[in-house]
N, C-alpha and C positions, 0 to 999 in steps of 0.2 A: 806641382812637380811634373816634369815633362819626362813621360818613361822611352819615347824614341823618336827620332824624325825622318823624313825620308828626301828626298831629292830626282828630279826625269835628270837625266842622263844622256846627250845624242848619240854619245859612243861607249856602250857597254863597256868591251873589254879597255878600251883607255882608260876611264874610268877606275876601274878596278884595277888595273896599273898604279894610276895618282894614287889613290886612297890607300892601296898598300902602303907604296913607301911614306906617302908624309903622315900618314896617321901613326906607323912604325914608332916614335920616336914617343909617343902619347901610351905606348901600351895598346894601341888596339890592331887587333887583327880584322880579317876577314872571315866570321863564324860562320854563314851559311851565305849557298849559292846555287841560285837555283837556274842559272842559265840565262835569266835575264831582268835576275832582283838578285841584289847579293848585301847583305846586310853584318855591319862592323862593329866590333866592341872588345871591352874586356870581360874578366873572369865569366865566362862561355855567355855573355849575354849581346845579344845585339842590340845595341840601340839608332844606328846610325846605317840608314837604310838607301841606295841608289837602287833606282831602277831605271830599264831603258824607256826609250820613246824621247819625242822632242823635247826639250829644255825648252818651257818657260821664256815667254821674253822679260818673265820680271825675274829679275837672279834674287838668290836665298841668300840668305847672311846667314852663317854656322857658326858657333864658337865652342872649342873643347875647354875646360878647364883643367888643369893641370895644376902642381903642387911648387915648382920650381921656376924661375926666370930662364935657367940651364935648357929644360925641356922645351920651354916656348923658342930658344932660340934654334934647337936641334930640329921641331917639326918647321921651321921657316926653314932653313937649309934643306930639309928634306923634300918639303913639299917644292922646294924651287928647279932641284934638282932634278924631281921627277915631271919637270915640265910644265911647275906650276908660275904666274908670275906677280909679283911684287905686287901689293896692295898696303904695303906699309911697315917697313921693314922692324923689328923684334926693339920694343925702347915703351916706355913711359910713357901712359895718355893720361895727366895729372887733370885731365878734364872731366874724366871718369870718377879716378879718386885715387890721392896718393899713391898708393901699391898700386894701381892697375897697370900688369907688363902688357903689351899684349905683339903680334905678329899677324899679320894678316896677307893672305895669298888669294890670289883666284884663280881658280879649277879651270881645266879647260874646257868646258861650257862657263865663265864667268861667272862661279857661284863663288863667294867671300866667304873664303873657310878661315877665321882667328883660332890661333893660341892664345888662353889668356890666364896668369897668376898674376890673382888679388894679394899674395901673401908679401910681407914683404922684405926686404932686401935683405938676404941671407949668406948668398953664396961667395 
């Protein structure tokens, strides 16, 4: 099991810009900040960690899980919103496995942030 991950970041506060809003719609906030590490989560735990300095020429692939097709589709609106863009928009990857929804954005440093619910079609 994987208790947190982190991410370099070229521009601090945008950053922490994105990640507020498109992670907003997942439930996670911004729990601690330390001025040039600022690490995200829910119920007071951070597991999702940016920090500054150059980004990597190799981009990360992140995926949150979530419970809902509803939610994945609210963090792809969200995260576009706040400036992120289109890596595949909110639909069905039956390649994965039947129920897999998923959404996929990238950050602006180019890191491949997915929503994704395994559950399936409910709503």
């Amino acid at each position: 099991m994987i208790d947190h991950i982190g991410i370099h970041v070229s521009d601090f506060d945008r950053a922490v810009a994105f990640y507020t809003k498109a992670l907003a719609p997942l439930g996670y906030t911004m729990l601690r900040n330390f001025g040039t590490v600022a690490g995200f989560g829910t119920k007071g735990k951070p597991d999702f960690w940016i920090t500054a300095g150059a980004a990597g020429q190799d981009r990360v692939h992140v995926a949150f899980t979530t419970s809902s097709r509803k939610i994945v589709r609210e963090f792809y609106d969200a995260a576009i919103a706040a400036g992120g863009k289109d890596n595949g928009a909110p639909g069905v990857r039956a390649m994965y496995h039947e129920h897999y929804f998923g959404a996929f954005v990238l950050d602006p440093d180019g890191h491949n942030v997915e929503a994704v619910c395994h559950e399936p079609y409910l709503e």
